[in-house]
Wavefront OBJ file of the C-alpha trace (Angstrom):
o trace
v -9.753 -30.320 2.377
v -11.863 -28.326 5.192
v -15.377 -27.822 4.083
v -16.963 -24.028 4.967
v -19.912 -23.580 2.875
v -21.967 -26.388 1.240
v -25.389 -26.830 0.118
v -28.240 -27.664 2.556
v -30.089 -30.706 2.444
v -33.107 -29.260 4.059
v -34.393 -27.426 0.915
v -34.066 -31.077 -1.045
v -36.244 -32.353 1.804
v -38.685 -29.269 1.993
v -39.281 -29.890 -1.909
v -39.922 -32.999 -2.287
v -42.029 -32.833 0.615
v -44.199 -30.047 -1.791
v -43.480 -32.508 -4.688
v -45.056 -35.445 -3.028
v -47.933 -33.340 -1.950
v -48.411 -32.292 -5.363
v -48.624 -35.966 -6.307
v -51.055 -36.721 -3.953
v -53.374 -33.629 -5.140
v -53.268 -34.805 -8.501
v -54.399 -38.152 -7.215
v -56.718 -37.082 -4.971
v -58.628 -34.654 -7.646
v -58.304 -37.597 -10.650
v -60.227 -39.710 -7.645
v -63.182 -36.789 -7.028
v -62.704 -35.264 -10.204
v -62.297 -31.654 -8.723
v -60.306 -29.877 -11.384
v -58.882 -27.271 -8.878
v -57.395 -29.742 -6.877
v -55.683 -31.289 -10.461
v -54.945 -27.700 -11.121
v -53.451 -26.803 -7.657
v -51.148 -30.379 -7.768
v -50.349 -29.332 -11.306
v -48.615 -25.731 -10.397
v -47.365 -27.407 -6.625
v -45.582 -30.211 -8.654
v -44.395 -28.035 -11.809
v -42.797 -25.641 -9.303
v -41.144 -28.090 -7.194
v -39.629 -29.961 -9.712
v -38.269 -26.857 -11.326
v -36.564 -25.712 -7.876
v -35.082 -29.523 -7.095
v -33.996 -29.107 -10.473
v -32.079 -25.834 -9.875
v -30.790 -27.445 -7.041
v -29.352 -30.502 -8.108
v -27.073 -28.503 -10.709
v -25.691 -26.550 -7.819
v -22.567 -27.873 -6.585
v -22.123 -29.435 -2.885
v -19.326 -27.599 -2.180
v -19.302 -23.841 -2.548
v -16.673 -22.767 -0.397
v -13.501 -24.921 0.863
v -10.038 -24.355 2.299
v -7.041 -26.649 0.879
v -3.812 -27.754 3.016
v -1.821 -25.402 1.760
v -4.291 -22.002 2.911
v -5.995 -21.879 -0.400
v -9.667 -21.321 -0.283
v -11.720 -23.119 -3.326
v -14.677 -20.692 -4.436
v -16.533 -22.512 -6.382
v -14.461 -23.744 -9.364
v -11.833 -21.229 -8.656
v -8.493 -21.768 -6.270
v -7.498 -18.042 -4.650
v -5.675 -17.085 -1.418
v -6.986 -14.911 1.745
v -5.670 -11.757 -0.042
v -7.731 -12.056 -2.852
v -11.464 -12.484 -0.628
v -12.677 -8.834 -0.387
v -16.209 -8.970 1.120
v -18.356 -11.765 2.407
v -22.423 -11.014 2.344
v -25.141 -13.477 3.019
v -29.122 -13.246 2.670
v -31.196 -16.049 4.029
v -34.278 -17.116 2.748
v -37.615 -16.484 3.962
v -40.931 -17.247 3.197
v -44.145 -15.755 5.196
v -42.562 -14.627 7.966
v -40.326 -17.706 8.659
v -36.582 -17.430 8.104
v -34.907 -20.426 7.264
v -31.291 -20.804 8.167
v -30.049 -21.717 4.828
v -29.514 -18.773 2.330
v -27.623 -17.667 -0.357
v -23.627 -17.089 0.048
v -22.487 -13.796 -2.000
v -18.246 -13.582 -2.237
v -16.548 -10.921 -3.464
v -12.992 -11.346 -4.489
v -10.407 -9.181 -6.881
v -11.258 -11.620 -10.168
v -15.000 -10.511 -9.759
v -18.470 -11.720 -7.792
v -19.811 -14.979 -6.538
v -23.064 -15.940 -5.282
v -23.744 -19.253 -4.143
v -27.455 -20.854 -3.232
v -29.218 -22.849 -0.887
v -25.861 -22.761 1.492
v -26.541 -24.180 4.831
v -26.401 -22.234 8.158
v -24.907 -19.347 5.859
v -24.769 -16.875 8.600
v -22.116 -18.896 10.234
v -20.192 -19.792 6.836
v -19.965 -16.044 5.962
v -19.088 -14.863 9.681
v -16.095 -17.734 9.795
v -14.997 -17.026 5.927
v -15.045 -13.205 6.667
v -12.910 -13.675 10.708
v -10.551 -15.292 8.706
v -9.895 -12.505 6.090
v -10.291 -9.594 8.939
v -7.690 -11.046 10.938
v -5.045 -11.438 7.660
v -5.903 -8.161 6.373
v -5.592 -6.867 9.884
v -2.297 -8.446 10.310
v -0.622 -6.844 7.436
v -2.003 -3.937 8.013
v -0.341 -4.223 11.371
v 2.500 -5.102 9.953
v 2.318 -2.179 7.490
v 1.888 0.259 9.966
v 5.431 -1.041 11.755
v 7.317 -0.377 8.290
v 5.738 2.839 7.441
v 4.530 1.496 4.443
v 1.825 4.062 3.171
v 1.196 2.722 0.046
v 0.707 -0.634 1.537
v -1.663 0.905 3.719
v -3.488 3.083 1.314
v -3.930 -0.427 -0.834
v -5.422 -2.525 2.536
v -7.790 0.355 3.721
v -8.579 0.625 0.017
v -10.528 -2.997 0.658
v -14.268 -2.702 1.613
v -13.867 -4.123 5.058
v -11.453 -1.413 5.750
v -13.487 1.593 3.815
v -13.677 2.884 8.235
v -10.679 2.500 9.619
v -9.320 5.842 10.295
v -5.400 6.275 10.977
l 1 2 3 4 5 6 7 8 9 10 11 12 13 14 15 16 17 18 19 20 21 22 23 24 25 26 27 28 29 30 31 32 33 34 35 36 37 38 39 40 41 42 43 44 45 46 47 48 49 50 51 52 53 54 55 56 57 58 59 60 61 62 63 64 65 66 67 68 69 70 71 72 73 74 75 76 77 78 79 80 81 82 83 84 85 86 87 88 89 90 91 92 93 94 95 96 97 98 99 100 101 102 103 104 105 106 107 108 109 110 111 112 113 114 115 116 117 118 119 120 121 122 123 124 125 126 127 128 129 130 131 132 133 134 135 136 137 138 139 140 141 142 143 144 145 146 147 148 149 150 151 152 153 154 155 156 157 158 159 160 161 162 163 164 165
């Protein structure tokens, strides 16, 4: 099986980084007894562990392609012709954006997003060259056969909503 999309292990590091320095502001305010520093490790660590949380029930896989041309989408086994749109948004935080994201797939049997997908910009440009070039192919293909209705039902498909005749 060919692995495209899968989750990053640079937000597992990023949070337990904040997780240990939680820890260690806890520690350091039980040792001076400064309450906002207990207080600041309290919310640091609280939030952390609630996003490495979220992020361990995420599976590692969130997008794969199976010998026989069959692309795995999550828990779901389709083919090219039933991927409609591939989006991607990834994340930022004060001013810095980070190269993993969140992986949004639209297909005919409805919507999936996916989160904390590494280098997502490159996992939705490779899933979404794969699906232009098959729905370009039939469409090709359709064109040679004068099939309209074939062609009104591939142009009906959001990457093809401006392709004129």
């Amino acid at each position: 099986m060919h692995i495209i999309a899968r989750k990053s292990i640079a937000v597992a590091v990023l949070y337990l980084f904040i997780l240990l320095m939680g820890v260690g502001l806890i520690i350091l305010g039980a040792i001076v007894e400064e309450y906002s520093l207990l207080g600041l490790g309290g919310i640091s660590l609280a939030v952390a562990v609630i996003i490495l949380i979220h992020y361990l029930i995420k599976p590692n896989i969130a997008v794969a392609k199976d010998k026989e041309g069959n692309y795995h989408i999550g828990k779901h086994i389709m083919s090219l012709d039933d991927i409609r749109d591939v989006k991607y948004k990834c994340a930022t935080a004060r001013g810095l954006t980070y190269n993993w994201g969140k992986l949004y797939v639209s297909t005919i049997k409805g919507e999936y997003a996916f989160s904390y997908i590494s280098n997502v910009e490159d996992c939705s440009r490779l899933i979404l060259d794969v699906v232009i070039a098959n729905k370009s192919k039939k469409l090709m293909h359709a064109k040679e056969l004068k099939e309209e209705k074939k062609i009104k039902e591939l142009k009906r498909i959001d990457i093809f909503s401006n392709v004129s005749e």
